[in-house]
C-alpha positions in Angstrom: -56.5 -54.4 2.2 -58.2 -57.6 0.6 -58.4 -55.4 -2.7 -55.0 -54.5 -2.7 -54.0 -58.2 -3.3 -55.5 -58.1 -7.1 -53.5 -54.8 -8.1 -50.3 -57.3 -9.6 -53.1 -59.0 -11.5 -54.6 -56.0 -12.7 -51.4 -54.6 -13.4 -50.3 -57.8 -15.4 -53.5 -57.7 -17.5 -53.1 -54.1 -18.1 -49.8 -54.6 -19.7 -51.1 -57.7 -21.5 -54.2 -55.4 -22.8 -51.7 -52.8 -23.9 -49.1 -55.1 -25.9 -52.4 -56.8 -27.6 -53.6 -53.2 -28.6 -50.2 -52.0 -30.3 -50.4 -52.8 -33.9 -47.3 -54.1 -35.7 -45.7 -54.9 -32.5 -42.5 -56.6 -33.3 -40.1 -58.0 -30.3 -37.4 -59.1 -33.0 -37.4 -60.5 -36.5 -38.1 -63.3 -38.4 -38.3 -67.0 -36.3 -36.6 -65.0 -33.6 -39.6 -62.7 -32.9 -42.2 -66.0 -32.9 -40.4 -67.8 -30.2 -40.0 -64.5 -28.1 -43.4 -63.9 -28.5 -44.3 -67.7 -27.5 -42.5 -67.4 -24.3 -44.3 -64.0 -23.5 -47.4 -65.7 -23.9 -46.2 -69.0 -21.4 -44.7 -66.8 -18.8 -47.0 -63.7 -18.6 -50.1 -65.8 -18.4 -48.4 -67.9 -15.9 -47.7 -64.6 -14.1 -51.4 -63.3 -14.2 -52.0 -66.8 -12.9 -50.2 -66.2 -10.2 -51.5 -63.2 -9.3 -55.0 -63.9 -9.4 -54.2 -67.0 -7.0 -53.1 -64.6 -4.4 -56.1 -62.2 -5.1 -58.3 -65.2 -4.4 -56.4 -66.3 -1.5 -56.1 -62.7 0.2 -60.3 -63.3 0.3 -59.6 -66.3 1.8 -60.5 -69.0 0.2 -59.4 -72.6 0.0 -55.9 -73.1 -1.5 -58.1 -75.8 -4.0 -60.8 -72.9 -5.1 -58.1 -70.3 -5.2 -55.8 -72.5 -7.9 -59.0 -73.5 -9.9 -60.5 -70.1 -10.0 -56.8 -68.0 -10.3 -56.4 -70.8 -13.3 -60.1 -70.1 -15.1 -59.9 -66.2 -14.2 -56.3 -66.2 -16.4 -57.7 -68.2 -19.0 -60.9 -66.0 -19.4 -58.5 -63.0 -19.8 -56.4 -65.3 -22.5 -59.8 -65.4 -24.5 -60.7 -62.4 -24.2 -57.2 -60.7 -24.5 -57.3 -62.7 -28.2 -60.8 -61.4 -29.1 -59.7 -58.3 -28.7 -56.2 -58.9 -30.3 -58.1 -59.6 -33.5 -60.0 -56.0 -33.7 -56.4 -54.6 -33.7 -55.3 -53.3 -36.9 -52.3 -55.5 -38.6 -52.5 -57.9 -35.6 -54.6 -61.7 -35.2 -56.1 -63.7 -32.5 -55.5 -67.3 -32.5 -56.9 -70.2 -30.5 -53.3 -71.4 -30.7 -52.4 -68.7 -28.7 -54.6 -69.4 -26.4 -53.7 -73.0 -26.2 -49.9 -71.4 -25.7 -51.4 -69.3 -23.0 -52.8 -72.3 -21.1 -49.7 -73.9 -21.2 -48.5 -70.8 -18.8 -51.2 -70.7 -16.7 -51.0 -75.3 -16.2 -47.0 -74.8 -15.2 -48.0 -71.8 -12.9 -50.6 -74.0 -11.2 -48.8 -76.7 -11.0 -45.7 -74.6 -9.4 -48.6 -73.3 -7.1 -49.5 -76.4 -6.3 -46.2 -78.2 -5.1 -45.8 -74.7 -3.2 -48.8 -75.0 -1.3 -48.8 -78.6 -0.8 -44.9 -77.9 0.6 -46.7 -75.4 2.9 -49.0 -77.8 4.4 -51.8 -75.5 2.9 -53.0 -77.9 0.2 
C-alpha cells in the first residue's frame, strides 16, 4: 500500500520524461509558446512536488522531512530531466529552467506547508 502512494509521482515524472524526449515540441507559437511552456514548468514541478510529499508521508515520516525531501527529490528530477533534455535532438537544457522549475516546486511547498500547519500536522 505504502508503494502505491509514489505512482502520481511516478506518473508525473513519466510524462515530464516524455515531453523532454519529443523533439521540436511546440505548445503554440512565437512569445505565446515561451510563456506556456514557463507555466508547465512552475506547475508540473509543483505537481511532482506534491506528489512526492505524499509518497514520503505514506512512509510516515515527519511532515518537516517529508516537505524537505518531496522538495529535493523534485528538484533532482528538474536536473536531471534538463540533462537529459539537452541529449534530445532540436531541444536544450537550461539552468534557467531549472531555476523556473524551483519556483514550482517553493510555491508547492509553501502551499504544503500552510496545509499542514492548518492541519495541526506541522
Amino acid at each position: 500500500m505504502r508503494l502505491l502512494a509514489w505512482l502520481p509521482a511516478l506518473a508525473i515524472a513519466a510524462i515530464i520524461w516524455q515531453l523532454s524526449s519529443t523533439p521540436d515540441l511546440a505548445i503554440a507559437s512565437g512569445w505565446l509558446d515561451t510563456v506556456t511552456r514557463k507555466v508547465a514548468h512552475v506547475v508540473v514541478f509543483g505537481l511532482l512536488c506534491a506528489a512526492c510529499v505524499g509518497g514520503l508521508r505514506a512512509q510516515r515520516r515527519t511532515a518537516a522531512t517529508c516537505l524537505v525531501g518531496g522538495a529535493l527529490l523534485a528538484l533532482a528530477y528538474a536536473v536531471i530531466d534538463e540533462y537529459h533534455q539537452s541529449l534530445v535532438p532540436t531541444r536544450v537544457g537550461t539552468p534557467v529552467d531549472v531555476a523556473i522549475d524551483a519556483l514550482g516546486i517553493g510555491i508547492a511547498t509553501m502551499v504544503l506547508v500552510m496545509a499542514f500547519n492548518r492541519r495541526g500536522m506541522a
